[in-house]
Backbone as CSV, one residue per row, in Angstrom:
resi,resn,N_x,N_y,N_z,CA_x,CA_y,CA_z,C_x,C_y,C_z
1,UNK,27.798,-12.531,-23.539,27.171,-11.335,-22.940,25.695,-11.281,-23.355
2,UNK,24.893,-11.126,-22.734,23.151,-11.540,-22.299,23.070,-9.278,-23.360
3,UNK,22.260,-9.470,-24.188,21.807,-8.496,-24.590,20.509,-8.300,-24.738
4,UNK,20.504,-7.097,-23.654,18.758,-6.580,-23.136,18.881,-5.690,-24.042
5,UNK,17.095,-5.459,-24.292,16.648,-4.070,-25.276,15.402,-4.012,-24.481
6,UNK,14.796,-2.874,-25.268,13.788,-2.274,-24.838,12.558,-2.188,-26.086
7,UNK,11.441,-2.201,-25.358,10.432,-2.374,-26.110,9.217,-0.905,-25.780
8,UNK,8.523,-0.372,-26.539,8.255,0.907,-26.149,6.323,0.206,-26.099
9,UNK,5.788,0.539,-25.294,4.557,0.227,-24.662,4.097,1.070,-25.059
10,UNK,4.274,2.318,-24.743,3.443,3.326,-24.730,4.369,4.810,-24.986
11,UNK,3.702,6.370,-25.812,4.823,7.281,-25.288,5.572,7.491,-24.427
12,UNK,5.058,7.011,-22.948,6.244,7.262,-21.993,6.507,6.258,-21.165
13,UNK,6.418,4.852,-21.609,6.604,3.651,-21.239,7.277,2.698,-21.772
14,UNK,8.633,1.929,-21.815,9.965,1.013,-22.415,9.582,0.128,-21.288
15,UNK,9.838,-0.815,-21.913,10.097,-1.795,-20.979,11.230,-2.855,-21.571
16,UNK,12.064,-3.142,-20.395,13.150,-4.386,-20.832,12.381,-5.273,-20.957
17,UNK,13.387,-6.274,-22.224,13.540,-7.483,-22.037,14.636,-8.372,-22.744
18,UNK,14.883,-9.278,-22.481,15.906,-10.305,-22.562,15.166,-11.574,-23.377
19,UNK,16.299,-11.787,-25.145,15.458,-12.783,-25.690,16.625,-13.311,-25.984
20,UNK,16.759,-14.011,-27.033,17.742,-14.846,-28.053,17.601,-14.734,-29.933
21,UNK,18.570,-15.613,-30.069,18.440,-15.278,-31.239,17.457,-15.877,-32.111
22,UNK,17.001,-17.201,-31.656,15.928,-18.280,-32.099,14.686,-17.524,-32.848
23,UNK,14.368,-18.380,-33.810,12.944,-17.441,-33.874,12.305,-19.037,-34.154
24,UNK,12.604,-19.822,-33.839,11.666,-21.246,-34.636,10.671,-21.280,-32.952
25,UNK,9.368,-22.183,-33.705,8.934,-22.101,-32.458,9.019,-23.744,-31.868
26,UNK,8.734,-23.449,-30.233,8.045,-22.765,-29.192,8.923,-21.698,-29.017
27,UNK,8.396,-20.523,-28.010,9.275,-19.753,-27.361,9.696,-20.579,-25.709
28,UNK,10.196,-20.128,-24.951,10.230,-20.093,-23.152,9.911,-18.440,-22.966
29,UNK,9.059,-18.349,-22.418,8.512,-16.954,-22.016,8.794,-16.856,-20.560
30,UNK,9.867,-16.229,-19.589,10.094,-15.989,-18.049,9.023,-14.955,-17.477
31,UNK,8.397,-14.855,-16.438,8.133,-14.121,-15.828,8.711,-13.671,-14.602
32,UNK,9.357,-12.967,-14.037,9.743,-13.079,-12.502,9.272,-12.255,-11.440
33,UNK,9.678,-11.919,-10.301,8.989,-12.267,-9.560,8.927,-10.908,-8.662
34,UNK,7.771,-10.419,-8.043,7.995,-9.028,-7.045,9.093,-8.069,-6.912
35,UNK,9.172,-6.652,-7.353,10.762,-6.202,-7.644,11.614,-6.797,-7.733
36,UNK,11.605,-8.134,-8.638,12.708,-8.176,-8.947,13.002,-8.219,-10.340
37,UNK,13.875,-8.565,-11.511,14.116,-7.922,-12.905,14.712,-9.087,-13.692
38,UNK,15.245,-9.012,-14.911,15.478,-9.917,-15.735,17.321,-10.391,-15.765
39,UNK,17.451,-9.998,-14.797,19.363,-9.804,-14.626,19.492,-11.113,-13.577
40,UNK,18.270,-11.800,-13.444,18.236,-12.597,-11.858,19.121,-14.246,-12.135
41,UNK,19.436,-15.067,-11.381,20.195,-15.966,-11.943,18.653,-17.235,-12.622
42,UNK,17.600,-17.101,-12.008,16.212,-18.157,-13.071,16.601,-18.018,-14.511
43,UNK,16.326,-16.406,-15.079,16.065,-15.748,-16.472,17.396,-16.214,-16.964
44,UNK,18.642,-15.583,-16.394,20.158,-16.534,-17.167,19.920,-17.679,-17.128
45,UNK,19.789,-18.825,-16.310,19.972,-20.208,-16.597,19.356,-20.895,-17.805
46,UNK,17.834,-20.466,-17.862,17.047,-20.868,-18.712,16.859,-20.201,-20.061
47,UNK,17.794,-18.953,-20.083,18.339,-18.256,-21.509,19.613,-19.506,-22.201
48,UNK,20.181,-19.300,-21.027,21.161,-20.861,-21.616,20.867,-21.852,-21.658
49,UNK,19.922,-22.784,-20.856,19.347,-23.785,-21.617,18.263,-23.758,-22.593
50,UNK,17.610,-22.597,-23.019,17.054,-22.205,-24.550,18.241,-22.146,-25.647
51,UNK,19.010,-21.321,-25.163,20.510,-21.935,-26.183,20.874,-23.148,-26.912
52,UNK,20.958,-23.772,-25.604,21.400,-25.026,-25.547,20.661,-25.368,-26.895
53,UNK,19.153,-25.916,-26.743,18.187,-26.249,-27.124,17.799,-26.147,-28.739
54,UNK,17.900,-24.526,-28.709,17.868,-23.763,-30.091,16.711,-23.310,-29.938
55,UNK,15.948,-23.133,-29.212,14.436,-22.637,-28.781,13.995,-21.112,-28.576
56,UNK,13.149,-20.514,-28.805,13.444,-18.906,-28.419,13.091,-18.791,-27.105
57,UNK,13.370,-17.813,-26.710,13.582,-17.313,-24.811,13.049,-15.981,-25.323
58,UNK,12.004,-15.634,-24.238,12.154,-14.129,-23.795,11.231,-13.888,-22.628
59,UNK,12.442,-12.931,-21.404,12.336,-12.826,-20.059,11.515,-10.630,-20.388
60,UNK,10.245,-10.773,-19.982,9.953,-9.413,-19.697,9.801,-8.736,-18.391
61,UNK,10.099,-7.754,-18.322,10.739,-6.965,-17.156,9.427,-5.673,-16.969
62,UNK,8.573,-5.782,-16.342,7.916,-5.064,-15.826,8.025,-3.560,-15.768
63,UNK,7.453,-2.525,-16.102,7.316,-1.398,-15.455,7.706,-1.325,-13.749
64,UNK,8.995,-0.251,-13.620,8.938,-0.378,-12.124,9.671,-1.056,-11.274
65,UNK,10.057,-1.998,-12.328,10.989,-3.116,-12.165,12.757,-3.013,-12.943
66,UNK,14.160,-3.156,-12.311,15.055,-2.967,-12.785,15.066,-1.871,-13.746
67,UNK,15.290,-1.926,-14.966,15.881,-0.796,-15.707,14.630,-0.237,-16.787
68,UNK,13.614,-0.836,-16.916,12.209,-0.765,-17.084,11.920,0.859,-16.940
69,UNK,11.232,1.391,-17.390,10.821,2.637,-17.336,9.754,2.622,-16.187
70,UNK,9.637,3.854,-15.349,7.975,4.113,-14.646,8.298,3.826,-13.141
71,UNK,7.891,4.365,-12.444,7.771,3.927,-10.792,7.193,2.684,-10.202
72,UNK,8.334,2.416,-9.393,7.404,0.659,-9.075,6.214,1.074,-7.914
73,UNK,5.537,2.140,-7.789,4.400,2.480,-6.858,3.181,2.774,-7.833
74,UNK,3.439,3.054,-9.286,1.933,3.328,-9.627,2.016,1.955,-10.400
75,UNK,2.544,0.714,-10.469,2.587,-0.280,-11.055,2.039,-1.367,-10.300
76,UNK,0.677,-2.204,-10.933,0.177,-3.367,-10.153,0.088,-4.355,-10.884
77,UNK,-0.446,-5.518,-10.922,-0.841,-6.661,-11.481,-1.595,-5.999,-12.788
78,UNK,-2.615,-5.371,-12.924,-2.918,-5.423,-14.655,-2.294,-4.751,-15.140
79,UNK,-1.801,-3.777,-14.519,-0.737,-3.334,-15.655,0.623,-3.805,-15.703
80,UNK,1.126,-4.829,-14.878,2.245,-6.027,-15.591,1.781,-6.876,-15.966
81,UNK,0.244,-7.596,-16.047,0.036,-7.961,-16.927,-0.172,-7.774,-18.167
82,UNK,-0.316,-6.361,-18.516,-0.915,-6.085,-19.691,0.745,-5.430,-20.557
83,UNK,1.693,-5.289,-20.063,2.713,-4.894,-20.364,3.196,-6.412,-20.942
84,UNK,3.456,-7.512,-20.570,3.632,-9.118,-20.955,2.269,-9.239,-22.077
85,UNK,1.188,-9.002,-22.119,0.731,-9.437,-23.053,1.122,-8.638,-24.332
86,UNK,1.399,-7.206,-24.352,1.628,-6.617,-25.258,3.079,-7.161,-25.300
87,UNK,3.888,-7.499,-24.738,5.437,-7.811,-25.023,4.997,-9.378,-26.327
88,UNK,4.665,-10.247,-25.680,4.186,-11.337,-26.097,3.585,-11.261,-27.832
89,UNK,2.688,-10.374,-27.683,1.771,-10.206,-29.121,3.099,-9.562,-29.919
90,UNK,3.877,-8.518,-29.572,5.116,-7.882,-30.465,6.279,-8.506,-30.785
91,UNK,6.612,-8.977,-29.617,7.733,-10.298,-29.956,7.789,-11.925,-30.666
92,UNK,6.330,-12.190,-30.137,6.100,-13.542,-30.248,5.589,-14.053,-31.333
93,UNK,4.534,-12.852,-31.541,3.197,-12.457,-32.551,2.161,-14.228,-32.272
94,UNK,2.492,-14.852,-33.413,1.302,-15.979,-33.404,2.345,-17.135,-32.498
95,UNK,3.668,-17.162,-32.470,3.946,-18.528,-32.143,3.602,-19.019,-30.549
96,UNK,4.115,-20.478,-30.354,3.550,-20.952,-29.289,4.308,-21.100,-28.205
97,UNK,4.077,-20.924,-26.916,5.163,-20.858,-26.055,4.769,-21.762,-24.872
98,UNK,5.829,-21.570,-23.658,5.991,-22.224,-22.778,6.173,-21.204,-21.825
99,UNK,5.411,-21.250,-20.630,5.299,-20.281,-19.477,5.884,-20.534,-18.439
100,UNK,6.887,-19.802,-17.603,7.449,-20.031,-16.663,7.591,-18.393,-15.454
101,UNK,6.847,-19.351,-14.928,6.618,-18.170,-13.743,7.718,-18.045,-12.173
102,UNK,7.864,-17.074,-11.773,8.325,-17.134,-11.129,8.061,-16.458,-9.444
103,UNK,7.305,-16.931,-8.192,6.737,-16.502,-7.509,5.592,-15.178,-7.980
104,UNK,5.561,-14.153,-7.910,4.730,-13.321,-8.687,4.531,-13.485,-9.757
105,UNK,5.662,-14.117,-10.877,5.429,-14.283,-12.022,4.145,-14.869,-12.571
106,UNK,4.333,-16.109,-11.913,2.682,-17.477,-11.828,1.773,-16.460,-11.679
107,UNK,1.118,-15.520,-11.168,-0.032,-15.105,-11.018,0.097,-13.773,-12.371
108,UNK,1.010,-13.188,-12.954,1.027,-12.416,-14.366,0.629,-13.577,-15.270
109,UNK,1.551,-14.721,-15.106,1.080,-15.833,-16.088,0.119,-16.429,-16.376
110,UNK,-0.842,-16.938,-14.622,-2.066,-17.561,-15.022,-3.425,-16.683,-16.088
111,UNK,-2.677,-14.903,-15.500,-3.445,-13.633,-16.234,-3.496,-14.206,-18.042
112,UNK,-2.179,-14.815,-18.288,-1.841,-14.489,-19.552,-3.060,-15.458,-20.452
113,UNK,-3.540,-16.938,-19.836,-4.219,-17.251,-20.287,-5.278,-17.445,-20.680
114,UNK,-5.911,-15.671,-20.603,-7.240,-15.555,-20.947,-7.018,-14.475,-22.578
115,UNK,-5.529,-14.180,-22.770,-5.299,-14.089,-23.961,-4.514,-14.950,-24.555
116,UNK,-4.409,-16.055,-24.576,-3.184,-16.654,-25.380,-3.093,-18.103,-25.042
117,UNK,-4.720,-18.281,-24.947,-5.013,-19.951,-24.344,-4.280,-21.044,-25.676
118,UNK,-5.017,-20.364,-26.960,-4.434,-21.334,-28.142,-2.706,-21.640,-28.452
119,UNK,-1.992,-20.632,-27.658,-0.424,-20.204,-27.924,0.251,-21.212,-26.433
120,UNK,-0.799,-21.183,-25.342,-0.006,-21.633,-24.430,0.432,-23.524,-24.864
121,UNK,1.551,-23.736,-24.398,1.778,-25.480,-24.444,2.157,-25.700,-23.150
122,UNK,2.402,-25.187,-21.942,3.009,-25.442,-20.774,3.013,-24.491,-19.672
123,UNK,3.292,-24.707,-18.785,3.608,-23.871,-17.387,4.294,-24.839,-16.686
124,UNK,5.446,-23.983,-15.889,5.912,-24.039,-15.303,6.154,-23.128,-13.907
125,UNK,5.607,-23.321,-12.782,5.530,-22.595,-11.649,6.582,-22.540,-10.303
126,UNK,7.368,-21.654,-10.564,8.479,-21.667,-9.399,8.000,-20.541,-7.979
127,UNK,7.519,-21.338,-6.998,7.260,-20.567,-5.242,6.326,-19.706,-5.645
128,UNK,5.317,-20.216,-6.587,3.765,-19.280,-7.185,3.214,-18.650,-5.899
129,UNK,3.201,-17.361,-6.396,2.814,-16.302,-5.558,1.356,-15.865,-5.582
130,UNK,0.211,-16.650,-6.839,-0.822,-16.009,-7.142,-1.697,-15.137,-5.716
131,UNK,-2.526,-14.058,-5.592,-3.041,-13.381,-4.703,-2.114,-13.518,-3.324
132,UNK,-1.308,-13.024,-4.111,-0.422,-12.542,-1.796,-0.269,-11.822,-1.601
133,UNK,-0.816,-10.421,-2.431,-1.291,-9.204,-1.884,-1.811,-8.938,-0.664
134,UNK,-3.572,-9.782,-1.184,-4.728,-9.897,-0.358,-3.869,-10.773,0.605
135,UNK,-3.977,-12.307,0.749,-3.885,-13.258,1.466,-2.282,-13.283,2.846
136,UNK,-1.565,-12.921,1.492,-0.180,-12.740,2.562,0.691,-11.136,2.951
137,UNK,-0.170,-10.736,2.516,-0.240,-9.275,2.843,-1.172,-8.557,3.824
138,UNK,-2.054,-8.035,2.978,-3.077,-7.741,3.760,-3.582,-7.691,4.515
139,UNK,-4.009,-8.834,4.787,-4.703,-9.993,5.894,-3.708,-10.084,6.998
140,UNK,-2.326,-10.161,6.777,-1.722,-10.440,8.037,-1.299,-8.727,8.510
141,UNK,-1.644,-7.936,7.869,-1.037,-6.295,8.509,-2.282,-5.949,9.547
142,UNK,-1.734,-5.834,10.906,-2.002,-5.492,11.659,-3.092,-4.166,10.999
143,UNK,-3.583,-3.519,12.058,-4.840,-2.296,11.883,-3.966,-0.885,11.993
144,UNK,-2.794,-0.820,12.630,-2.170,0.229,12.330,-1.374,0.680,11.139
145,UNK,-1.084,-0.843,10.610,-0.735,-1.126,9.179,-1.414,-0.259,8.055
146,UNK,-2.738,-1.101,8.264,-3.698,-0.738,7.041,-4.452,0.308,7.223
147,UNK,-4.273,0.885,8.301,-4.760,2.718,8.449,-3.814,3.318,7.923
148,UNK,-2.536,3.276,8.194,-1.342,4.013,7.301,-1.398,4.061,5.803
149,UNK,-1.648,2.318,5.610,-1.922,2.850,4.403,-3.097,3.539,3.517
150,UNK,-4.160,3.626,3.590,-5.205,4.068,3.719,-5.220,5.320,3.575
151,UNK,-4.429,5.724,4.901,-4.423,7.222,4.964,-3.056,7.895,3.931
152,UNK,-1.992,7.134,3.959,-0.806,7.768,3.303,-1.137,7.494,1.788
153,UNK,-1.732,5.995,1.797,-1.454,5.376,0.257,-0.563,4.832,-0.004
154,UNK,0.389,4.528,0.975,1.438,3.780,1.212,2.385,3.251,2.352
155,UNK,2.828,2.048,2.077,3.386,1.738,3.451,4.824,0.481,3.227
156,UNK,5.718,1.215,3.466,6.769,0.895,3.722,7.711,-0.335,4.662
157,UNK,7.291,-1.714,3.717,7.360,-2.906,4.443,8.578,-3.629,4.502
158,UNK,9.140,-3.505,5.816,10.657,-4.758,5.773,10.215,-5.752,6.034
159,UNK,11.183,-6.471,4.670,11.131,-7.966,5.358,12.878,-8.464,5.040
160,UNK,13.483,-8.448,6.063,14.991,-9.229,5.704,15.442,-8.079,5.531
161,UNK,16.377,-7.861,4.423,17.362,-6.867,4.001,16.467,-6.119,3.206
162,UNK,14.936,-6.131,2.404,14.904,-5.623,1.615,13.172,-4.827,2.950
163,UNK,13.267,-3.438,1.595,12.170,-2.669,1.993,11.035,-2.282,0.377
164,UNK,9.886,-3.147,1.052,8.614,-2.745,-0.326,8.065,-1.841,-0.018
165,UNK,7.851,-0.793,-1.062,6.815,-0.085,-0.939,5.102,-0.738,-1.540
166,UNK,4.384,-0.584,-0.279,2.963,-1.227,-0.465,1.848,-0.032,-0.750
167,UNK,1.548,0.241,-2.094,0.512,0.896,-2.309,-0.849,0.204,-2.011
168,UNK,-1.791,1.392,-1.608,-2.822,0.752,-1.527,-3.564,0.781,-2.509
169,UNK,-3.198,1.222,-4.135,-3.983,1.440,-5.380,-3.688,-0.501,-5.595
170,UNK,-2.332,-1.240,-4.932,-1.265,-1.978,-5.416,-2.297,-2.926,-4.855
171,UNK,-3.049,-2.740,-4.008,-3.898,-3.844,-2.637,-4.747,-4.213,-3.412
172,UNK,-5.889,-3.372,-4.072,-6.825,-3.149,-4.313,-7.252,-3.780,-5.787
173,UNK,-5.713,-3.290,-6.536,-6.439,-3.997,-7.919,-5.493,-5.632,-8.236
174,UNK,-4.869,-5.639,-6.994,-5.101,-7.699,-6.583,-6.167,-8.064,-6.356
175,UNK,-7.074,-7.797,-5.545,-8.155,-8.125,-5.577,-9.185,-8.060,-6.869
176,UNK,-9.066,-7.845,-8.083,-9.132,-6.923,-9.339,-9.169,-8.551,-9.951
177,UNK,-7.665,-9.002,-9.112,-6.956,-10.125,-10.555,-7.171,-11.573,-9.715
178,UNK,-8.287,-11.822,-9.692,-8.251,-13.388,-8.706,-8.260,-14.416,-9.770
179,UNK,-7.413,-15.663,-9.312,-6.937,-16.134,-10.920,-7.540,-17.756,-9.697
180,UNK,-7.114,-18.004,-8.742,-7.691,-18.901,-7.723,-9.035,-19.650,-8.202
181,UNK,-9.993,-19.032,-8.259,-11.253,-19.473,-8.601,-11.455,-19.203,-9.745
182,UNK,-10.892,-19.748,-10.610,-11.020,-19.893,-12.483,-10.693,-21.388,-12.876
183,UNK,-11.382,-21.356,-13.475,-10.909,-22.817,-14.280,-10.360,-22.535,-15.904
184,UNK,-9.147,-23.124,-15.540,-8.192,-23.532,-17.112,-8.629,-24.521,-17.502
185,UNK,-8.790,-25.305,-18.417,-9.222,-26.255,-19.161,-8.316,-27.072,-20.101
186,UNK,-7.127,-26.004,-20.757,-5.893,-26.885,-21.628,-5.574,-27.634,-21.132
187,UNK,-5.860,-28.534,-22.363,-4.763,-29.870,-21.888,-3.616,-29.714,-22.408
188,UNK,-2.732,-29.309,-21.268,-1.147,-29.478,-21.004,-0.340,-29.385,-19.851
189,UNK,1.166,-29.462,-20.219,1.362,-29.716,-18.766,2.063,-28.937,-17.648
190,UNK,1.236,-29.367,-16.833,1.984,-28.119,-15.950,2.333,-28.275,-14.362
191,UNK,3.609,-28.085,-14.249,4.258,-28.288,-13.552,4.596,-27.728,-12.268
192,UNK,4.664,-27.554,-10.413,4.959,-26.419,-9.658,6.027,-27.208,-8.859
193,UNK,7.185,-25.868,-8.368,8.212,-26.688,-7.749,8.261,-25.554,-7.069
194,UNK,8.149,-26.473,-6.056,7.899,-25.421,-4.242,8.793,-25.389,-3.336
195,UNK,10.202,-24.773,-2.728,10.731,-25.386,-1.352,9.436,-25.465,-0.193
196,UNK,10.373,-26.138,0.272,9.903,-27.005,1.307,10.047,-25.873,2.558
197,UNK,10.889,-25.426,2.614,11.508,-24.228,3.280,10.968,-22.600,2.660
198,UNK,10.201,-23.176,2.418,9.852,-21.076,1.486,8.967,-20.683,2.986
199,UNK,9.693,-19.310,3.268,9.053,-19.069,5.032,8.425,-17.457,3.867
200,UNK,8.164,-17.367,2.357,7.833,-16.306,1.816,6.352,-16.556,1.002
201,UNK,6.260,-17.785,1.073,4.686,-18.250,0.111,4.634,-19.763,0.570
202,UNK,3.396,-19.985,0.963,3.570,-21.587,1.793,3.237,-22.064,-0.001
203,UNK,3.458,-23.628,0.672,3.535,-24.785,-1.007,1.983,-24.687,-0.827
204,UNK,0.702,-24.460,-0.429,-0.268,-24.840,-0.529,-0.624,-23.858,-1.640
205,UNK,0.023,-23.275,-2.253,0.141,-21.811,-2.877,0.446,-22.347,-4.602
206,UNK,1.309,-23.641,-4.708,1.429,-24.346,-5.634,0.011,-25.314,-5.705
207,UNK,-0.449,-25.737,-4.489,-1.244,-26.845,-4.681,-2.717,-26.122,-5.245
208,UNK,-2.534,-25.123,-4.768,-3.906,-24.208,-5.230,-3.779,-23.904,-6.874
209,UNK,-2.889,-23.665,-7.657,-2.804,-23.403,-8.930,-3.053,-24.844,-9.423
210,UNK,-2.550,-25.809,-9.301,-2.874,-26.637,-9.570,-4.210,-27.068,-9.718
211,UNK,-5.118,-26.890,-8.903,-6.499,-27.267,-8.728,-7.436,-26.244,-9.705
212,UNK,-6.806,-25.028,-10.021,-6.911,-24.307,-11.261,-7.244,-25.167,-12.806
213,UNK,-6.319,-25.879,-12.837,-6.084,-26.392,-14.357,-6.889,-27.857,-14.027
214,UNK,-8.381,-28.125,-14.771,-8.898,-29.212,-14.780,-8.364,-30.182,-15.942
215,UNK,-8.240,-30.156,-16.582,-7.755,-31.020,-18.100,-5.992,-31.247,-17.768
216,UNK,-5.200,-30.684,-16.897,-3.810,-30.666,-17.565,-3.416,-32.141,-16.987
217,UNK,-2.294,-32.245,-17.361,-1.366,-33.287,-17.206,-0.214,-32.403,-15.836
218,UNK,-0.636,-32.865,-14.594,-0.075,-32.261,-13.431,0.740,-32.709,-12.176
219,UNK,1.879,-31.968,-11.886,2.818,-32.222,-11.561,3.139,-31.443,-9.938
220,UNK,3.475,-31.655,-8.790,3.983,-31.185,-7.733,5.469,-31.186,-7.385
221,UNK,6.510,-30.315,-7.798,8.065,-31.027,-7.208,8.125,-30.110,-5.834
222,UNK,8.424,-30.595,-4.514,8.678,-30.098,-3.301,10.136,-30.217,-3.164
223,UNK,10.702,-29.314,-3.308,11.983,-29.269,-2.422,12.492,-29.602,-1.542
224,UNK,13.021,-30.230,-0.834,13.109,-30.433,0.913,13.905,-29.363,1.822
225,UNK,14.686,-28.911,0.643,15.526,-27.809,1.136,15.197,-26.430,0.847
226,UNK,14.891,-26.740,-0.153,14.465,-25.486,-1.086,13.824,-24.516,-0.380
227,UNK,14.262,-23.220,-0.537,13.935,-21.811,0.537,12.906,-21.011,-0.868
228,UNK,12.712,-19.787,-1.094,11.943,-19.197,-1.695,12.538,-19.113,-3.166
229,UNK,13.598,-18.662,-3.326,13.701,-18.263,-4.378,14.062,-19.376,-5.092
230,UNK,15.325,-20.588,-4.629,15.514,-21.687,-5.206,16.565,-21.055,-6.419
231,UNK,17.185,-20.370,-5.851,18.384,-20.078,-7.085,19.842,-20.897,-6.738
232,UNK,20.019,-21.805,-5.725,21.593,-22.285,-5.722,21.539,-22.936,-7.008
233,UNK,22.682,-22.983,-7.424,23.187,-24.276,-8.605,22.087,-25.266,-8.627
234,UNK,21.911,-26.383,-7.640,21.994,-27.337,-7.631,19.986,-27.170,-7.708
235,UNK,18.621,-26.412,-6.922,17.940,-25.996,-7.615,17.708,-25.335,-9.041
236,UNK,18.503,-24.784,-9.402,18.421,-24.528,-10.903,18.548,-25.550,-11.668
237,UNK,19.278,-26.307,-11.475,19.571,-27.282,-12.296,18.513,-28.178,-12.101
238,UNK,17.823,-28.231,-11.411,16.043,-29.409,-11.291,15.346,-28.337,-11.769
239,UNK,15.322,-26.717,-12.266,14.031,-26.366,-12.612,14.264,-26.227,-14.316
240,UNK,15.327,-26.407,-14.639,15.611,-26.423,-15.988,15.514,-28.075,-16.642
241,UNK,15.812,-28.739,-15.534,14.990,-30.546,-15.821,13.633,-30.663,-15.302
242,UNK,12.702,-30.113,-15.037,11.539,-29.707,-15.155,10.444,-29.279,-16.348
243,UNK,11.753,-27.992,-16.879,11.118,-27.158,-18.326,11.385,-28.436,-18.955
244,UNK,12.296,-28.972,-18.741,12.834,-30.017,-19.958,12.140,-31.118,-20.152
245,UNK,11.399,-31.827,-19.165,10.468,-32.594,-19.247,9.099,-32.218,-19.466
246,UNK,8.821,-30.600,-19.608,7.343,-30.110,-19.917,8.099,-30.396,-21.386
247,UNK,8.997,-29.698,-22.032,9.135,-29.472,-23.310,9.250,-30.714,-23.978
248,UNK,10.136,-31.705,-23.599,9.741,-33.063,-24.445,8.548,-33.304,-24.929
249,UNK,7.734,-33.016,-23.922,6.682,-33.605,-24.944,6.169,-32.954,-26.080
250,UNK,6.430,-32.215,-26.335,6.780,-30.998,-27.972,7.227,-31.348,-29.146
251,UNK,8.680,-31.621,-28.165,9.840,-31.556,-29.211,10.471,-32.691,-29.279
């Protein structure tokens, strides 16, 4: 049985998260991905292969997000980023970890390395979502779209079975967090595994983070099948032989 706790941010701010018992280092640090939370089948698999391992794990859960304290409408990119860095500095304190993002996650993560460049040893990028606010949002909402929101401050987007609420405080301070035109410099390695089939973030979306990191040791895995999220069995099991080949070279 997977035991979540809570971590207190602020007086009126907890946030989940999901670790292990490990304390030796590296950690695996999860990020995941647009409403979604730390209960997802990525964060289990790779809690059990940190098990496996003997390595520490810990998956943080956003404001706004699953069982997390706070509304997922006044919640954007710096402040889930800044909720992961404070998780990170309290849990982690000095040791060194391994980053694994998960569609939205990758763009909290690439955030993370303007605090915690000396701590990072790896990335790992699953259907990296960096700026798809602006780019795959935004940009494609029609003008009746973005007057609604404008005028309401919000706008109420289906896609499939699910419905987002799109603030426009939410628009605005993406544009805030452009991680695209930065240069990383660590040398290490880092890895993106894209379906081939993601009709939710094209792979050029991986190839762009990539071109981010000048120094690393860099990697492209394309799916052929692979749809967005990449949670069947048989994807999980290549993104946990992925971490596993960033982490060898560690350990």
């Amino acid at each position: 049985m997977n035991k979540y706790k809570f971590l207190k941010i602020s007086s009126s701010k907890k946030i989940r998260y999901l670790t292990n018992k490990y304390k030796e280092i590296p950690y695996v640090v999860f990020l995941h991905g647009f409403m979604s939370d730390v209960e997802g089948d990525k964060p289990k698999k790779i809690l059990r292969y940190c098990k496996k391992k003997k390595i520490g794990f810990l998956a943080v859960e956003y404001s706004g997000h699953g069982k997390s304290s706070g509304k997922f409408t006044n919640g954007n990119v710096s402040k889930w980023t800044n909720e992961v860095k404070i998780a990170i500095h309290k849990i982690l304190k000095k040791n060194k970890f391994f980053l694994v993002g998960s569609s939205m996650g990758s763009w909290i993560a690439l955030n993370q390395f303007k605090f915690f460049s000396n701590q990072i040893l790896g990335f790992l990028g699953i259907g990296s979502a960096p700026e798809f606010l602006e780019n795959l949002m935004w940009k494609k909402f029609n003008n009746k779209i973005k007057n609604e929101i404008k005028k309401k401050g919000i706008y109420n987007l289906k896609y499939g079975n699910y419905e987002y609420p799109i603030t426009y405080q939410l628009i605005k301070d993406g544009r805030k967090n452009k991680v695209l035109n930065k240069k990383i410099i660590n040398k290490i390695y880092v890895t993106m595994i894209h379906g081939k089939k993601d009709e939710v973030v094209p792979v050029s979306y991986s190839r762009k983070v990539l071109k981010v990191f000048k120094n690393a040791n860099k990697k492209l895995l394309i799916i052929k099948n692979g749809d967005h999220s990449l949670s069947s069995k048989r994807n999980l099991n290549k993104i946990t032989k992925e971490l596993n080949n960033i982490i060898s070279n560690y350990i």
